[in-house]
C-alpha positions in Angstrom: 0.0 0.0 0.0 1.4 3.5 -1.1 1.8 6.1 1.3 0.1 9.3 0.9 1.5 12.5 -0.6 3.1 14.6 1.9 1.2 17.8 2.0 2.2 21.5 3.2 0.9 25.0 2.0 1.9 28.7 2.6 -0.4 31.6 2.9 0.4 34.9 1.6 -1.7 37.6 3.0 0.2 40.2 1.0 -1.3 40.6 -2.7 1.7 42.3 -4.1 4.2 39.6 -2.7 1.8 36.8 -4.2 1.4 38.2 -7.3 5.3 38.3 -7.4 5.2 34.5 -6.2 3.4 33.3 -8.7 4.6 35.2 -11.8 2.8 36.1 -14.4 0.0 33.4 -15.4 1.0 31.3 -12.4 4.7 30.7 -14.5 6.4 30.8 -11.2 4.9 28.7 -9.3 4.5 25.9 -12.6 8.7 26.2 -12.9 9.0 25.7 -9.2 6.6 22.3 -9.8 8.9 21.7 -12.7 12.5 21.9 -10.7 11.2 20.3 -7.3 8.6 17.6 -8.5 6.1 18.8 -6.3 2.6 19.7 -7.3 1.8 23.5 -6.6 -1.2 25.0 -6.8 -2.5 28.2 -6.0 -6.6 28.7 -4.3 -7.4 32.3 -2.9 -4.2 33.5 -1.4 -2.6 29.8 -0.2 -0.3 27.9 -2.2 -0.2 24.6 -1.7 2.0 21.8 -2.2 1.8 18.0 -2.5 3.9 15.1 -3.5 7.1 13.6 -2.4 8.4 14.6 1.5 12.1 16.1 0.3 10.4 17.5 -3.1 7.7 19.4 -1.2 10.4 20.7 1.4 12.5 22.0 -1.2 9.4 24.2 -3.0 8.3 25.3 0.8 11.6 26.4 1.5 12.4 28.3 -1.6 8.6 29.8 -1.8 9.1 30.7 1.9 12.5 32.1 1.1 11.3 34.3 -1.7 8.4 36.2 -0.5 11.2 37.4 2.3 13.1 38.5 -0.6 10.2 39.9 -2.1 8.7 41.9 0.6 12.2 43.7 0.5 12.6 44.7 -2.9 13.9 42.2 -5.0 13.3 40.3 -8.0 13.0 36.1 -9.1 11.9 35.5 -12.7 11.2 31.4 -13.8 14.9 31.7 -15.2 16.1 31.8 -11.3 14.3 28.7 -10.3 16.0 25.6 -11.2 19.8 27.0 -10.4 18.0 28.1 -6.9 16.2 24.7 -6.1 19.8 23.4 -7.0 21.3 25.0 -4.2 18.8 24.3 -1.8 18.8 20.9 -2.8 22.6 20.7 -2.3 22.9 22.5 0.7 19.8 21.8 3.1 21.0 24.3 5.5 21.4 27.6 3.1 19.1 29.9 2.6 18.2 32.6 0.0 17.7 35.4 2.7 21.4 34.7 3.1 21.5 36.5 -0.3 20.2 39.6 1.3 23.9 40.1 2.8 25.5 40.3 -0.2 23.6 42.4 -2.2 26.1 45.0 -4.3 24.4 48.5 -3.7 25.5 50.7 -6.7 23.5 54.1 -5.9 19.9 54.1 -4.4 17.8 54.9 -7.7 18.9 51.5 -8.7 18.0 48.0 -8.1 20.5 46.5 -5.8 22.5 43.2 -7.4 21.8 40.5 -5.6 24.6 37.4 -6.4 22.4 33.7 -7.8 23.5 31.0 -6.5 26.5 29.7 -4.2 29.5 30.7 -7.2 28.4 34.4 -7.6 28.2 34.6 -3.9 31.6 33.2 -3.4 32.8 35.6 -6.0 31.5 38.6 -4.7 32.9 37.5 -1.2 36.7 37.1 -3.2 36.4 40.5 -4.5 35.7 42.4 -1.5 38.3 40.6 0.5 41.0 40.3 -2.3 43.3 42.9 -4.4 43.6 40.7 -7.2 40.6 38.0 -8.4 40.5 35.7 -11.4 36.9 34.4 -12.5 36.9 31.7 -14.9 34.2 30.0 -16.7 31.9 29.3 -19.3 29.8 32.4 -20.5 26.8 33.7 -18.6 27.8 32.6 -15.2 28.4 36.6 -14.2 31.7 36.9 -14.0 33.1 40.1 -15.6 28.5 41.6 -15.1 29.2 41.1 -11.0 32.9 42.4 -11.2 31.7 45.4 -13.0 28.7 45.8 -10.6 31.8 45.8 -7.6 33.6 48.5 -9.9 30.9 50.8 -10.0 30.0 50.2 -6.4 33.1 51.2 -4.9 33.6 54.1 -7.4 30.3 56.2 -6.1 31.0 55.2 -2.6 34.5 56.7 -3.4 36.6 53.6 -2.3 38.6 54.0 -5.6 39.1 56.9 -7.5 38.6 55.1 -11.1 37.4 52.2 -12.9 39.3 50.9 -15.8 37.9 48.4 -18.2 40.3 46.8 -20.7 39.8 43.5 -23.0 42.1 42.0 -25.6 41.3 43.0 -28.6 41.8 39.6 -30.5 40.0 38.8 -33.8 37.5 36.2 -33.3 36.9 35.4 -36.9 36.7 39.1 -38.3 39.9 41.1 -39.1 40.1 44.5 -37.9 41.9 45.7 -40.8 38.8 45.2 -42.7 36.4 47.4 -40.4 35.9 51.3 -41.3 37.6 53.9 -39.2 40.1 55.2 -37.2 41.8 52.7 -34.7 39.4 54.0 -31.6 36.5 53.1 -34.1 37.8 49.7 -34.9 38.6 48.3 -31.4 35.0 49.9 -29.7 32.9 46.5 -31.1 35.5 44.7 -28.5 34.7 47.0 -25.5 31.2 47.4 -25.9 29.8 44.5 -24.0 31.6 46.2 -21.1 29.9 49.3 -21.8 26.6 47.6 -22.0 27.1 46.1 -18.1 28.0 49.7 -17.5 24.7 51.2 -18.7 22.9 48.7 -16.6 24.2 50.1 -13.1 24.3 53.8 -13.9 22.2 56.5 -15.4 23.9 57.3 -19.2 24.6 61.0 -17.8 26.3 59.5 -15.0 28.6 57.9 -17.2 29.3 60.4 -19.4 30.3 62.8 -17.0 32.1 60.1 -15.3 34.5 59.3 -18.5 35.2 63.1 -19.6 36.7 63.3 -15.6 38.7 60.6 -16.2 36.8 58.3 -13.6 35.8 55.5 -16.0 38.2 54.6 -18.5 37.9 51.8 -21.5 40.5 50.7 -23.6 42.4 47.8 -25.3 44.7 45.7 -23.3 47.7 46.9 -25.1 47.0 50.4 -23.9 48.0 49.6 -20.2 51.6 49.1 -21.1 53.8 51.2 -19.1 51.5 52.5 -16.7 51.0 52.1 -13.1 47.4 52.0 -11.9 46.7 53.5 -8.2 43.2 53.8 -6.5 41.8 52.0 -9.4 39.2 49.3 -9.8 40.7 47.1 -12.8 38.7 45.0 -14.5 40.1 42.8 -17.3 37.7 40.8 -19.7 38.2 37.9 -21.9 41.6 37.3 -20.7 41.3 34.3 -22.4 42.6 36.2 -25.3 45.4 37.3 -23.5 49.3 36.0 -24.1 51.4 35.2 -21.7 53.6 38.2 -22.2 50.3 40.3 -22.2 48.9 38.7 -18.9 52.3 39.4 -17.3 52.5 42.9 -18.1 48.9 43.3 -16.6 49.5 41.6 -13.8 52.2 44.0 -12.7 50.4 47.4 -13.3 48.4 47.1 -10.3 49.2 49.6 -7.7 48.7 51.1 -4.5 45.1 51.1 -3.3 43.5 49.3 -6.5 41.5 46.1 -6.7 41.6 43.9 -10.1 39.6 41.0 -11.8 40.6 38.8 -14.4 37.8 37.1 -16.0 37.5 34.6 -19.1 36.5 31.2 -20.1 40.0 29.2 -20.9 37.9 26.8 -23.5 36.8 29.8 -25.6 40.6 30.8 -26.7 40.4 33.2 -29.9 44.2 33.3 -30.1 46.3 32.2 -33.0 47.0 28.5 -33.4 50.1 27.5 -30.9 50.2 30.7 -28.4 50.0 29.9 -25.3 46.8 31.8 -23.3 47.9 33.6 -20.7 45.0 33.1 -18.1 45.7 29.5 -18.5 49.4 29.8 -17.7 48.2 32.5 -14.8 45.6 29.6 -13.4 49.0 27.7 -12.7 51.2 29.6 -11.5 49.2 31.9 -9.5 46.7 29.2 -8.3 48.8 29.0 -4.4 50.3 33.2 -4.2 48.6 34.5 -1.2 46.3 37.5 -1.6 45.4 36.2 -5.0 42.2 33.8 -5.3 41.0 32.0 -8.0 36.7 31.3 -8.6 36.0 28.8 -10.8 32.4 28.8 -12.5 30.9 25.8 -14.2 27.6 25.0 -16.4 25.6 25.0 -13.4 25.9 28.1 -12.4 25.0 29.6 -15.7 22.5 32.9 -15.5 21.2 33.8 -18.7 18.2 32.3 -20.5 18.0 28.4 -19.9 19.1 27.4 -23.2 22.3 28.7 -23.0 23.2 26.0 -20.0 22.7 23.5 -22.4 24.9 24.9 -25.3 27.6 24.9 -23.1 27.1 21.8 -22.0 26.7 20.2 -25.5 30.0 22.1 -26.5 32.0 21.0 -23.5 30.7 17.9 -24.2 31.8 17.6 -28.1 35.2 19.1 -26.7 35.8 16.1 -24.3 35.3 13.7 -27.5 37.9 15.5 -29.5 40.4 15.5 -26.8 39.6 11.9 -26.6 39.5 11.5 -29.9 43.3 13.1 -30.4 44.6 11.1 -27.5 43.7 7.7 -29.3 45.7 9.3 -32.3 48.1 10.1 -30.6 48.6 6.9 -29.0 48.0 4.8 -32.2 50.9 6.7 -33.9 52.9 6.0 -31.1 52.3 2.4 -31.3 52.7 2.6 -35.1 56.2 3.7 -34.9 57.7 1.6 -32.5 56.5 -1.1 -34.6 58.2 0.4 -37.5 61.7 0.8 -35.1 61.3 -2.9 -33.9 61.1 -4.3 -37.8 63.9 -2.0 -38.3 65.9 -3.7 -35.2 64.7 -7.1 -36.6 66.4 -6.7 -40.0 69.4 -5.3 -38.7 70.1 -8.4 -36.5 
């Protein structure tokens, strides 16, 4: 005889926090069924939950978890469910009200930036209590979006005196020789996903007036040769794309009073067929320097729309097969000419 469903429900006597519970048409609530395997359904202003003991835990908690952060301001969209049911999964004893501490609070006419998930937390956490912090991963876990969101944080609250953004600018299939302009013109495509983070955390004015005082500066990689970089916030994207030579001479601009970040994904490498990337070569030999620490982001912890988890993952997973597939080769060649040498032996005797 089958036991029967394990039952619990939450009331909501709020109307704005359970409208934001549910999402639009209920699309909350049916993710959260999705992600925990618990039926939910909503009657009057109770939500109720039935199915498995651990599933229907897991959907209590989180609902319980998100009308607290709800009531205070923030934000969960159906995107936000399944990493969050994850973590709560994983780790029975976290909750997402511990989120609430490490909110990033840029200027008060703006949302605060809230870190999703147990990476991004950790991240954020490395940043504020490390001068220099390296962020690899695939793309859309956060990594240079949260750095930039630290940048701009401790800028208006005057902890640095500037932010400066820089990227290799590395030909990922285009050639810059064929785009139209001078050589600011060419290499803005490259920066302008770091301008786009920007415009997300301050007004356009704000920016503007910020860059003409010197206070927010973007620019190529190679224009940070030979300078020294005080009460700066450094942020360096796609370092991926870096050489080792270029890494090293970043590396050793940072000066007194700054902060930097490093971020890239090391299986995304645009750079020409042999060169060494100099993130990867920094991952080793920086990995046990103290003061320095190193996040590492994975599939899971992916942010963006759904469907990009699963392109990384097919990618990663294709890559695994052609290492495999080049080992075998590698191997078989071996074997193929140490048969040749042993005939060789054979005939000679």
């Amino acid at each position: 005889m089958s036991e029967a469903p394990h039952s619990e429900s939450l009331e909501v006597e709020n109307t704005s926090v359970l409208m934001a519970l549910s999402g639009p048409q209920s699309a909350l609530l049916g993710e959260l069924s999705r992600q925990s395997g618990a039926e939910v359904s909503l009657r009057g202003n109770t939500i109720y939950l039935s199915g498995e003991e651990s599933d229907v835990r897991v959907a209590r908690r989180f609902l319980s978890d998100v009308a607290t952060l709800v009531s205070k301001g923030y934000e969960i969209g159906p995107n936000d469910v399944a990493r969050t049911v994850r973590g709560l999964r994983q780790d029975p004893g976290s909750t997402l009200v511990d989120l609430i501490d490490e909110v990033i609070l840029i200027t008060p006419h703006r949302k605060p930036i809230a870190p999703k998930g147990q990476a991004q937390r950790r991240y954020i956490e490395a940043i504020r209590q490390h001068d220099l912090t390296f962020g690899i991963g695939p793309a859309g876990t956060g990594k240079t979006y949260l750095a930039m969101a630290m940048a701009a944080s401790a800028l208006i609250q005057k902890r640095v005196k500037r932010i400066i953004l820089t990227r290799p600018a590395v030909e990922a299939g285009e050639k810059l020789g064929f785009l139209p302009g001078d050589l600011a013109e060419k290499v803005n495509p490259y920066l302008r996903p770091l301008y786009d983070a920007l415009h997300d955390m301050l007004d356009f004015d704000k920016i503007e007036q910020l860059r003409e005082r010197g206070q927010i500066e973007v620019a190529p990689l190679a224009f940070m040769r030979g300078r020294t970089l005080n009460d700066s916030f450094v942020i360096l994207d796609e370092a991926q794309n870096a050489t080792s030579e270029q890494m090293r001479m970043f590396l050793t601009r940072l000066g007194f009073g700054s902060k930097a970040c490093v971020t890239g994904d090391v299986t995304q490498t645009d750079l020409p067929t042999g060169a060494r990337s100099g993130l990867r070569e920094a991952s080793e030999l920086l990995s046990a320097v103290p003061g320095i620490a190193f996040c590492a982001f994975t599939d899971a912890d992916v942010v963006r729309h759904s469907l990009v988890q699963k392109i990384v993952v097919a990618y990663e997973k294709r890559d695994a097969e052609l290492l495999l597939e080049q080992e075998r080769r590698r191997e078989s060649n071996g074997g193929a000419r140490s048969g040749r040498s042993g005939s060789r032996r054979d005939e000679e005797e």
